[in-house]
Each structure stands twice: as C-alpha cells, then as structure tokens.
GUDRENDREN-555355 format. One record per residue (C-alpha): residue number from 1; residue in three letters; x, y, z. Coordinates in pm, 1 decimal, always signed. Example, Ala and Ser with C-alpha at 12.3 -4.5 7.8 and 13.67 -1.06 7.14 Angstrom:
REM GUDRENDREN-555355
ATOM,1,ala,+1230.0,-450.0,+780.0
ATOM,2,ser,+1367.0,-106.0,+714.0
//
This chain:
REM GUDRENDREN-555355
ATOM,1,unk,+8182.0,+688.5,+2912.5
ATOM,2,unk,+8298.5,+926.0,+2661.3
ATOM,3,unk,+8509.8,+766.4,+2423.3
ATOM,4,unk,+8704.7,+1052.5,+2268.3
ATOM,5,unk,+9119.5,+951.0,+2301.7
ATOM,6,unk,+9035.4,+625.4,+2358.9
ATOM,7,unk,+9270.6,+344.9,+2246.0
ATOM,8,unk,+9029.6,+116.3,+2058.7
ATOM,9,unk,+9077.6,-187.6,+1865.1
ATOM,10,unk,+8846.9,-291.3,+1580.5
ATOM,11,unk,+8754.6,-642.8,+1443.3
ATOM,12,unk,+8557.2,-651.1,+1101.1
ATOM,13,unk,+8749.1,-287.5,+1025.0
ATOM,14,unk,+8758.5,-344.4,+643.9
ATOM,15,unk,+8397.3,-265.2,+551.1
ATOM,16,unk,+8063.6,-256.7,+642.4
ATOM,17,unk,+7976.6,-135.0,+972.2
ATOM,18,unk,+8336.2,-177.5,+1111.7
ATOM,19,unk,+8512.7,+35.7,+893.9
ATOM,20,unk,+8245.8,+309.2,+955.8
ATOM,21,unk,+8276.7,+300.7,+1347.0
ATOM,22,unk,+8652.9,+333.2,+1266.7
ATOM,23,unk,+8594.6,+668.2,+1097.2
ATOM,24,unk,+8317.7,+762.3,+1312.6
ATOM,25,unk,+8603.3,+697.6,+1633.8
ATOM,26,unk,+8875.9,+900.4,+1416.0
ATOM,27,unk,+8676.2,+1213.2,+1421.5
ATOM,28,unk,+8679.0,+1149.9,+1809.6
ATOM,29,unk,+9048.0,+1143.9,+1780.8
ATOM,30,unk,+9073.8,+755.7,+1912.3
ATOM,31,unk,+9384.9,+577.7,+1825.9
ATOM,32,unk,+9297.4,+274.8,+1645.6
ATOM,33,unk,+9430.2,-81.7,+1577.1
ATOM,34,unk,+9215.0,-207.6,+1282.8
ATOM,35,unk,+9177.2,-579.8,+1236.6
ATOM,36,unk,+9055.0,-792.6,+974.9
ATOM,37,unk,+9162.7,-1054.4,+727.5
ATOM,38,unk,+9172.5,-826.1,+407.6
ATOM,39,unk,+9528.1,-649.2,+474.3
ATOM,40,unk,+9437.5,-445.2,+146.3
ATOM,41,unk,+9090.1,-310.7,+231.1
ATOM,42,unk,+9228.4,-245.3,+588.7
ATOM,43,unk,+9487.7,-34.0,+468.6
ATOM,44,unk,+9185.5,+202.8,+287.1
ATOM,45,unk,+9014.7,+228.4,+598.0
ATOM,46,unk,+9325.5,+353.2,+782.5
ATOM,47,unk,+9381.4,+627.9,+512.9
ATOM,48,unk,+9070.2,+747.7,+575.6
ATOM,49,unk,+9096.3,+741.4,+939.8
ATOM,50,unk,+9432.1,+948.9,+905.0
ATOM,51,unk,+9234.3,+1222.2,+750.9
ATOM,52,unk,+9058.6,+1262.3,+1092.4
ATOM,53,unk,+9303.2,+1125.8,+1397.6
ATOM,54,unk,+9733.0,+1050.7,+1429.7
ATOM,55,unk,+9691.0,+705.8,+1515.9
ATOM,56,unk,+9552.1,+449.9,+1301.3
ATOM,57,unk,+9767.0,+56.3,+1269.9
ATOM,58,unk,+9660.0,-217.3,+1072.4
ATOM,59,unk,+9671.8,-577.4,+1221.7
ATOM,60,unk,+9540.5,-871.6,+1046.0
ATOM,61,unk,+9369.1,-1129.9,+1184.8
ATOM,62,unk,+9191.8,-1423.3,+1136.4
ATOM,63,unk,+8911.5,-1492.2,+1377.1
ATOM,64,unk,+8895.6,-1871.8,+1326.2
ATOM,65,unk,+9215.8,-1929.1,+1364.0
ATOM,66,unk,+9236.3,-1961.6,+1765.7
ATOM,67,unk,+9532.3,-2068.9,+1792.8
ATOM,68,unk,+9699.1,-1690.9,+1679.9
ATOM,69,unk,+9461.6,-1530.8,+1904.9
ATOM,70,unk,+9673.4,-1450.8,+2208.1
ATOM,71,unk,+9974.7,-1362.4,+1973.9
ATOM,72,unk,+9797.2,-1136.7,+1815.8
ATOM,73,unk,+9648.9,-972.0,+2130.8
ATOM,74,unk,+9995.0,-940.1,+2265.6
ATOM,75,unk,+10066.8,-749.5,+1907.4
ATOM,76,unk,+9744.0,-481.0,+1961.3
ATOM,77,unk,+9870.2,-445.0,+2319.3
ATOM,78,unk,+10244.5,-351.4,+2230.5
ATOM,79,unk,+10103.3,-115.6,+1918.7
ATOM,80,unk,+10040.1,+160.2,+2148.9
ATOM,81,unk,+10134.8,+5.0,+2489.2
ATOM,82,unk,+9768.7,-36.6,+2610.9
ATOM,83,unk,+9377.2,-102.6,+2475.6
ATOM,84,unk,+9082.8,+78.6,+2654.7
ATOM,85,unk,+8822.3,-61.4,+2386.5
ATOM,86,unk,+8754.3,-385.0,+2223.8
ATOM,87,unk,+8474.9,-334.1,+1975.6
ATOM,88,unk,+8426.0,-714.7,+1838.6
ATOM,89,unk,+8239.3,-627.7,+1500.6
ATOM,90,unk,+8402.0,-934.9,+1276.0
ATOM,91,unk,+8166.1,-1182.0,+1190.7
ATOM,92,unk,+8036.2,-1351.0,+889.1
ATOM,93,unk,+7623.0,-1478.1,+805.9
ATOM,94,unk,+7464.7,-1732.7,+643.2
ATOM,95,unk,+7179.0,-1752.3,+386.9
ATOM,96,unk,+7043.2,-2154.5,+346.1
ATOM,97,unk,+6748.0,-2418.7,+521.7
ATOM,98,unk,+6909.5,-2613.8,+765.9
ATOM,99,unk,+6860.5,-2925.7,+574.0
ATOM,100,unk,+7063.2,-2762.2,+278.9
ATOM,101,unk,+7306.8,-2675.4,+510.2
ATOM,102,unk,+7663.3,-2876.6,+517.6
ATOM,103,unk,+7759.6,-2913.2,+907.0
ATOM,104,unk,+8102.8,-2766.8,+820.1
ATOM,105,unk,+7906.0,-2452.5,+729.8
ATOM,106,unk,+7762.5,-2445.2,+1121.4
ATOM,107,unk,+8114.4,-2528.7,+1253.8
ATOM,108,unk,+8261.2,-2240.2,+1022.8
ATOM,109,unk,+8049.0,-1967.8,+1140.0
ATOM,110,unk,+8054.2,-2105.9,+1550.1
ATOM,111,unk,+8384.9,-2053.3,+1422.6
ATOM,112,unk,+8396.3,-1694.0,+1374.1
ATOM,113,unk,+8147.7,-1537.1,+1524.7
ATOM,114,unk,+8142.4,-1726.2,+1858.8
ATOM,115,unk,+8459.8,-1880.4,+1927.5
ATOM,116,unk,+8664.9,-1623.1,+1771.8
ATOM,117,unk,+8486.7,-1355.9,+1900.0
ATOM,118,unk,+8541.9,-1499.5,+2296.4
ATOM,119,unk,+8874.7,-1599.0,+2229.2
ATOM,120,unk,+8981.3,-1277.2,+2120.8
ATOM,121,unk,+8797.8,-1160.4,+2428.8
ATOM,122,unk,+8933.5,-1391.0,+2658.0
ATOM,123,unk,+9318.5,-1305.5,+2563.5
ATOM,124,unk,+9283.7,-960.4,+2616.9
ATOM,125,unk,+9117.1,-980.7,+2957.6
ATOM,126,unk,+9425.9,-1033.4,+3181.1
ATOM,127,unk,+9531.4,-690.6,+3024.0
ATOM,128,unk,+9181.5,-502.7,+3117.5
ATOM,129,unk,+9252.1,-673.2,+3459.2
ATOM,130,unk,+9532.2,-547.1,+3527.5
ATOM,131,unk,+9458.2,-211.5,+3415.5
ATOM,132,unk,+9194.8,-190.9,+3587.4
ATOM,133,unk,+8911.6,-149.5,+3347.6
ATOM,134,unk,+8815.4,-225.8,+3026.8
ATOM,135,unk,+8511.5,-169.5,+2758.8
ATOM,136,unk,+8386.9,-486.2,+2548.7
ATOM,137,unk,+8099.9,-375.4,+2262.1
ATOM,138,unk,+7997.5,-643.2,+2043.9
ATOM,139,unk,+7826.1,-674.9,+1736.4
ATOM,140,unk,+7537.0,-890.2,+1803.6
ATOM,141,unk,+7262.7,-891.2,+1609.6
ATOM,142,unk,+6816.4,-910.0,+1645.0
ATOM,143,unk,+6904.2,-1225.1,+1530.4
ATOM,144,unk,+7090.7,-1288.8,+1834.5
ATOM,145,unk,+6742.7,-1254.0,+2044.4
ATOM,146,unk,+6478.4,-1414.8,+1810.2
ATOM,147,unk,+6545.7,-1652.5,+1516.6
ATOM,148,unk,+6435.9,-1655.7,+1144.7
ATOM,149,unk,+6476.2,-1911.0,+840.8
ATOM,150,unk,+6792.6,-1936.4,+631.0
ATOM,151,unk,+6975.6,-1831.6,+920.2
ATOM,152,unk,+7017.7,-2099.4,+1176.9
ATOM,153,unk,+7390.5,-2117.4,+1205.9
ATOM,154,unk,+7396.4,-1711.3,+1245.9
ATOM,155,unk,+7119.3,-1708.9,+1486.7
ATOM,156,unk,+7256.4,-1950.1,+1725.2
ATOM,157,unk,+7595.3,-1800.1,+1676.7
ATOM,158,unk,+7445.3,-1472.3,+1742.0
ATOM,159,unk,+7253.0,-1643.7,+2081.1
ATOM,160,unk,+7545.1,-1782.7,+2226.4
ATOM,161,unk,+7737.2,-1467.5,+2201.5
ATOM,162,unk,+7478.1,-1299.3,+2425.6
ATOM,163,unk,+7496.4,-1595.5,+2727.2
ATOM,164,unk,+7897.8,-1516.8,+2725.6
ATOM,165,unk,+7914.3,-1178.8,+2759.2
ATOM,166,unk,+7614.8,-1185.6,+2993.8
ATOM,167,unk,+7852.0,-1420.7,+3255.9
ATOM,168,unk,+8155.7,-1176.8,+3182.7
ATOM,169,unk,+7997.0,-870.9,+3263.7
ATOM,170,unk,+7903.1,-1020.7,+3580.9
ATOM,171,unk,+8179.9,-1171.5,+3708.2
ATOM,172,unk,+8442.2,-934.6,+3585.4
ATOM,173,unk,+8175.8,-627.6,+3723.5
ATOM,174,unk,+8446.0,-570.5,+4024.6
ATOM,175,unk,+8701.1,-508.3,+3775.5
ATOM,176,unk,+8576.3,-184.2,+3608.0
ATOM,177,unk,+8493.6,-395.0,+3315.8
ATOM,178,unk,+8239.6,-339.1,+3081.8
ATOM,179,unk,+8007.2,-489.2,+2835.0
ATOM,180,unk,+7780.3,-343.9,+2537.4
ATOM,181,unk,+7575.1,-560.8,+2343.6
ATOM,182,unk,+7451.2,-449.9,+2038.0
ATOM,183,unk,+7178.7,-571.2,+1811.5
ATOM,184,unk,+7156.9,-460.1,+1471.3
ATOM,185,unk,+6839.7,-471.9,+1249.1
ATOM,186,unk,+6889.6,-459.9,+828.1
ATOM,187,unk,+7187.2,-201.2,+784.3
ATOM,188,unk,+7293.3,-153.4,+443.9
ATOM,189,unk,+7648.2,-364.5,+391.1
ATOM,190,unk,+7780.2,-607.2,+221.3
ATOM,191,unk,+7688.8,-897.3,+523.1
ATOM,192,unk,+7393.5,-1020.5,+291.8
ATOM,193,unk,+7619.6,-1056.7,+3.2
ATOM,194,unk,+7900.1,-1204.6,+191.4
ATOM,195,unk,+7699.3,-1509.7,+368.6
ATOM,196,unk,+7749.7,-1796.8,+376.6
ATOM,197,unk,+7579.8,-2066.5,+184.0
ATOM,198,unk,+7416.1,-2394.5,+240.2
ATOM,199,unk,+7726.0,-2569.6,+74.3
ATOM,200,unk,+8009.3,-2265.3,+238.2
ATOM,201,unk,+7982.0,-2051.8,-80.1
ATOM,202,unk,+7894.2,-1691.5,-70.5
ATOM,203,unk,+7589.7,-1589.3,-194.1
ATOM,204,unk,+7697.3,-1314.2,-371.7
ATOM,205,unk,+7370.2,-1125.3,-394.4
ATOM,206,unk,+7193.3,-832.7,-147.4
ATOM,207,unk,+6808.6,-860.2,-55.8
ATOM,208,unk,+6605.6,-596.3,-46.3
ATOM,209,unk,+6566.9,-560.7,+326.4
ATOM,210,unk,+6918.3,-501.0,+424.4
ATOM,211,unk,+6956.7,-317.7,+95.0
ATOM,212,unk,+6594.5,-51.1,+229.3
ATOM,213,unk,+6779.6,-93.9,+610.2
ATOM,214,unk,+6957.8,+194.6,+779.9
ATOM,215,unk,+7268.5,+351.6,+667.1
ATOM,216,unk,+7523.2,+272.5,+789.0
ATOM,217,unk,+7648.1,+627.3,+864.8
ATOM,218,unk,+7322.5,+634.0,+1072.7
ATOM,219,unk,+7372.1,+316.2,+1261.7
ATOM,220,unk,+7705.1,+393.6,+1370.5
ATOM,221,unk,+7571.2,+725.3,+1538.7
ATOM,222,unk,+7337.5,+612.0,+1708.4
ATOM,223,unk,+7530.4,+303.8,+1850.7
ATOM,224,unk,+7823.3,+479.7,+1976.2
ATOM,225,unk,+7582.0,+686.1,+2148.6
ATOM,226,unk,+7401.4,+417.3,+2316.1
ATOM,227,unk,+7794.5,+296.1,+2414.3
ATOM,228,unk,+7827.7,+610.7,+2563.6
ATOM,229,unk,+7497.7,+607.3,+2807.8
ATOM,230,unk,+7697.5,+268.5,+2934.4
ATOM,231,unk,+7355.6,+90.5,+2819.1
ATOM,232,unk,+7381.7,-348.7,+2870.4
ATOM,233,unk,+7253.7,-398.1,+2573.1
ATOM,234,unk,+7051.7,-178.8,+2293.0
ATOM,235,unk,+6848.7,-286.0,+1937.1
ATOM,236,unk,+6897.3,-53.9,+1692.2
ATOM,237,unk,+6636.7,-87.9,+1345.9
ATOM,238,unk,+6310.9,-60.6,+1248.8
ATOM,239,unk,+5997.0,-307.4,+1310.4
ATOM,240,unk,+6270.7,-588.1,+1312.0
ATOM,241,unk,+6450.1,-447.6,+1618.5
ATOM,242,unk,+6085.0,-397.9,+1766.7
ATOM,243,unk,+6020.8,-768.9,+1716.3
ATOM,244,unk,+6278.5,-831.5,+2000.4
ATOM,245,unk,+5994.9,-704.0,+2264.9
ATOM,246,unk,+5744.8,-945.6,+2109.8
ATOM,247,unk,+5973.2,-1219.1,+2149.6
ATOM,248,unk,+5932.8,-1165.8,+2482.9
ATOM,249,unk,+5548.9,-1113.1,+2537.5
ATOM,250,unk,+5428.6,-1258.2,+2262.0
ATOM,251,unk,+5653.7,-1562.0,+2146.5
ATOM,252,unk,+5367.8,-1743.6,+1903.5
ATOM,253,unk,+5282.6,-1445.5,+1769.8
ATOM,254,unk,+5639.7,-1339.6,+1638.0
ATOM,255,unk,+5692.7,-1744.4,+1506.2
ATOM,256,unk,+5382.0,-1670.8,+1295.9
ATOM,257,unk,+5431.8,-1313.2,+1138.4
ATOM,258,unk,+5813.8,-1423.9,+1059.8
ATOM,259,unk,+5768.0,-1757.2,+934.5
ATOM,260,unk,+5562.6,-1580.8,+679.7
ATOM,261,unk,+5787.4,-1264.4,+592.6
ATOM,262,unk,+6123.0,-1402.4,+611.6
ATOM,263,unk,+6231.8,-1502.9,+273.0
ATOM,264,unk,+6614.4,-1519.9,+165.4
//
C-alpha cells in the first residue's frame, strides 16, 4: 500500500516520533489531521507540514479521556469528509520498581496507551466499515513483546495493545481492514524524559540508551516502509529489537542478560 494522498490522522503529532511521521507523510503529499493534547506544539508541526503538502488540521485530543473519543472521531471524519489511515502513535512511559509505583500511575498509563488507544480505534471503525477499508499502524513498542525493570506499567500496556489488534485484524480481515504493528527499540525523543514516575511525576531526565538510539529521521523511514510492504508486525532497533527473537527461543536466557543491563 502506497501511502502517498492518503488521508491520515496522527495521535502523539506534537513531537517525538509523531510529529516526524507527520512531516515524513507531508512530503508524500498526505492530508493530515494532527492530534495531541499540546494545541501549541501541534500548531508547529502543522507549519512545517505546510511547507511540504495543502492539507494539514490540528485536532486536540486527550487520549484518557474516553468519554470525547467518538466526538472527536466524528470531528477527524468531517475535517476532510473521510480517513484512510489511523496511525495511533500517542502514548506516554514510565520509569519506577513496581513497588515504588502508586497504582494510579498503572491505571494512568492503561489509560493512555491501551484504552485510549482502542477506543480511538474502536470509534472510527464503523467509518473504515463502511468505506470499505481501512489502515490501523500502531506504535507499539520491544517492550510490547518482552519486559524489562522500571517499566511494568508500559510493558503490559504495550502487551495488551498487541492481543487487540491481533483479534481486529482478524475479524475485521473481510473488511479490507488493516493492521501494522510496530515495535520500536531506543529512538532518540523526549519519551524517556516524559515518563512517568513511581509517584505520576515526570522524570524529567534522558538515559543514555534512548539518547545513543536511532534518529528519529531514520526510524520514521524505515517504518513507513515496512507499512508499505503491508508487513503484521515489524521491530525496528538495534540488539534490543533483536532480543524480541530470543524471547521466543530462548526465554531464560533474555530474563538473565536484561535483568543485568536494564538500569533506569
């Protein structure tokens, strides 16, 4: 699926690796409906994406608040009278041991980057339905097929994401609808800085492995080509994203060598 002129809506558009698949798609002359909760920073991206395509609206929105969720789909859907591509990027992590962590903390991210992310899903279904046909590419994460300390809430965020969009690719197949998972490894943003603490504080600091972790201008070329080869599901990193295969074959192994390397 080439995704040149498509009609794609963003989540997470204000920075990181959202705002750069925003730009990347406005050089492929998408029209785009950017969504976040930072009106201010989503405005900048659209600027920039009006330097390369016609169409770029902001439209922001809260991901834990599910209540606004079909209101607001029924807003991205009148913008430009139809939505080809949901990219669900929006998501926040968390840095803290699970008995440091407060269980609102847990609830907060479930919040976001499970229940928002399906909801958000599940209102705009009925409109890939009847159109029939539809793209869904979310932002997973490694993290989303293997676990690591200070990062419980994320990972099983991350985990749960996969089992949903596993189901809806299967039963929605017949439809012409389509999913891409994605699994980032360290990518150099701001998500290390912006995580979530053990008491719901940010940390407010970057590590050194997402800081020596791809570009971002990198990681956003090679996922939208991976989108493109219709791929189920792709890892895209260094020896982190490898780590998913031993996982698989090797599950002992992989507790050992990242209980010991994993550090905050």
């Amino acid at each position: 699926m080439k995704l040149d002129k498509k009609i794609v809506w963003i989540t997470g558009a204000s920075n990181g690796i959202g705002k750069q698949l925003a730009l990347d798609l406005a050089r492929k002359q998408c029209r785009l409906i950017l969504s976040s909760r930072n009106r201010e920073k989503l405005e900048l991206t659209k600027n920039d994406c009006l330097n390369h395509t016609s169409d770029a609206e902001v439209l922001p929105l809260d991901l834990s608040d599910l209540d606004s969720l079909k209101t607001v789909t029924q807003k991205a859907i009148s913008i430009f009278g139809k939505i080809d591509v949901l990219i669900n990027c929006g998501g926040i992590s968390q840095r803290s041991l699970i008995i440091e962590t407060d269980i609102l903390v847990d609830k907060k991210i479930m919040d976001v980057d499970y229940l928002g992310t399906i909801g958000l899903s599940k209102a705009l279904l009925p409109h890939f339905i009847e159109n029939k046909g539809g793209l869904y590419i979310v932002i997973s994460s490694v993290m989303g097929m293997y676990s690591s300390p200070f990062r419980s809430a994320y990972c099983g965020a991350k985990h749960a994401l996969h089992g949903f969009f596993d189901a809806l690719r299967m039963e929605h197949e017949k439809d012409g609808i389509r999913v891409t998972i994605i699994c980032p490894g360290f990518v150099n943003t701001d998500v290390t800085r912006n995580a979530l603490t053990g008491d719901g504080t940010r940390l407010g600091q970057q590590d050194k492995k997402t800081e020596d972790g791809l570009r971002v201008e990198d990681f956003s070329k090679k996922m939208l080509r991976v989108v493109e080869k219709g791929r189920f599901e792709a890892y895209i990193g260094g020896k982190e994203a490898l780590a998913v295969y031993i996982k698989r074959f090797f599950p002992r192994l992989l507790h050992r060598v990242v209980s010991k390397s994993e550090v905050r």
